[in-house]
N, C-alpha and C positions, 0 to 999 in steps of 0.2 A: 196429492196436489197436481199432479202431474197430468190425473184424469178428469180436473175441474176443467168447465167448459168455460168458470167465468173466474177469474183470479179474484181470490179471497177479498183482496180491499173494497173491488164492488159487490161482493157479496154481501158485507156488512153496509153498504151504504141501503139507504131506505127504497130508494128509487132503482136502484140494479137488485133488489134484495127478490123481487115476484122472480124476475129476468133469470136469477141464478139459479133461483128453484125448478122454473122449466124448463129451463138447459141441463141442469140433471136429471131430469124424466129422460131426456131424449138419449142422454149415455145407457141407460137402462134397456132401451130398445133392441128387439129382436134384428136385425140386417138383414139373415141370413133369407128369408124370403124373396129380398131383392137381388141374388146375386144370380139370377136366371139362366145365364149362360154356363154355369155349371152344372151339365147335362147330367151328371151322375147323382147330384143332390139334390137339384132342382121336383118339386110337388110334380105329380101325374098329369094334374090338371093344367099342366104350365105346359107340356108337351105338345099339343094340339098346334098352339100357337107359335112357336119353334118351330115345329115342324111347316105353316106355314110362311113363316120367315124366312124358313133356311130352303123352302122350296122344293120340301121333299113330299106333300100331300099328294092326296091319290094315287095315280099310277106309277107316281117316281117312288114308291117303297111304300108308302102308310096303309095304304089300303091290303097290300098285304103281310105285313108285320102281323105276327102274331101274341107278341107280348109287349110290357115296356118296356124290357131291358133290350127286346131286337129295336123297338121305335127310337128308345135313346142311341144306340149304336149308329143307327141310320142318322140322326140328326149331327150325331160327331162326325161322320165320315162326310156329311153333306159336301161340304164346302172342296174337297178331294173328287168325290163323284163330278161334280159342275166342274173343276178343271179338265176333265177327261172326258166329259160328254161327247158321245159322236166318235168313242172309240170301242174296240172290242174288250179292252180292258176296264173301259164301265159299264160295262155290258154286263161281265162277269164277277165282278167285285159287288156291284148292286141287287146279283142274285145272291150271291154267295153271303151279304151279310143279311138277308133277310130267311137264312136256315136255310137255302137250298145247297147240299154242300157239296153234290158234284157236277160243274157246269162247264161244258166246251162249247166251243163256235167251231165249225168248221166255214171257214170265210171263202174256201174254194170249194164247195162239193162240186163234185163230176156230172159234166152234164149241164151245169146252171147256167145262168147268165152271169156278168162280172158281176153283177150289185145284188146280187142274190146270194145268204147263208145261212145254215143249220144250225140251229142248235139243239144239244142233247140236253137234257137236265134230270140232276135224279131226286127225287125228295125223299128223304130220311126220316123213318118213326113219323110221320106226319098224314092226316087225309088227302086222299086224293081224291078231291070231288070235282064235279065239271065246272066248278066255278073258280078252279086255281088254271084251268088251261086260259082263259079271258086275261085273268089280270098277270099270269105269266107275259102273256101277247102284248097285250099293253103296257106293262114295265118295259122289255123289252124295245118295243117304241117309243120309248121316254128318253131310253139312254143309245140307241142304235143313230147312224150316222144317218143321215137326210137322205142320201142316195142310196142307201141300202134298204134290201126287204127280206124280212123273215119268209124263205121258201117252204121250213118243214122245222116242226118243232115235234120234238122226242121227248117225253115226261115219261120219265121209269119211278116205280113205287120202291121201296127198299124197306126192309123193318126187321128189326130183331127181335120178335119175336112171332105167334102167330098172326097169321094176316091171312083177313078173309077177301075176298073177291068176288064184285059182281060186275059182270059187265056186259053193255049194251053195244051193240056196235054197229053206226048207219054210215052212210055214204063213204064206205071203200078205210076206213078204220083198221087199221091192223093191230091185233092185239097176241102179245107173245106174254106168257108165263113162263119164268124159268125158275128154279132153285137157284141160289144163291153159288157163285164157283163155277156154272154153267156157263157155255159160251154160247 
């Protein structure tokens, strides 16, 4: 009784009687599709559009997200990253939750100018192709302060297991190999 949509008395009437009937179709209804902001249940297909909502498409994390569970992550944390914009700590939280897991700023390197800083970044178990130093660069310019500029960006490969390596190297590129434990 308690989950009738239409109290019984109109039930039985002739005229409430269709009314009652398709008000209980509608208790039968699925909901759970509408509850969108439940970034962890919510369909794949629903994510695109969240993610433009919440303001995190292309450079601000989607473009390079690598799965949905990093996309959803990025869409929970949104709203955290935009309070901090324009700092070095969404600098480094907006790499670190897109799987890059070791990220420093050095905000004074030696030798720069004040609005000028480094950063190192290392990428784990992951490719490193010339198309993660771009969208590195332009993440990085999503979440960096207005008056600051990336001087020199450091991308180290790391992997646990074997790792092959090819590398091209033009305009002044320095390329170091070490083992692992190595200084």
């Amino acid at each position: 009784m308690a989950d009738d949509a239409v109290p019984s008395v109109l039930a039985t009437d002739e005229r409430f009687g269709p009314l009652a009937t398709l008000s209980g179709r509608l208790l039968e209804l699925d909901l759970s599709p509408l509850l969108v902001y439940l970034i962890d249940l919510v369909d794949a297909d629903a994510l695109p559009y969240l993610a433009e909502q919440f303001h995190v498409m292309g450079n601000e994390g989607w473009d390079f997200a690598a799965d949905d569970t990093t996309r959803r992550a990025l869409i929970k944390s949104s709203i955290e990253l935009h309070r901090y914009k324009g700092t070095p700590w969404a600098i480094k939280q907006a790499l670190t939750r897109l799987g890059l897991e070791q990220v420093s700023l050095d905000e004074k390197p030696e030798g720069a100018h004040w609005a000028e800083f480094d950063a190192n970044i290392t990428v784990v178990d992951r490719p490193l192709t010339e198309s993660v130093y771009p969208q590195i660069t332009r993440m990085i310019d999503a979440y960096k302060p207005a008056r600051s500029h990336l001087r020199r960006l450091i991308v180290s490969a790391a992997c646990k297991g074997v790792f092959f390596a090819g590398i091209a190297s033009i305009a002044g590129d320095t390329v170091t190999v070490k083992p692992q434990g190595a200084a």
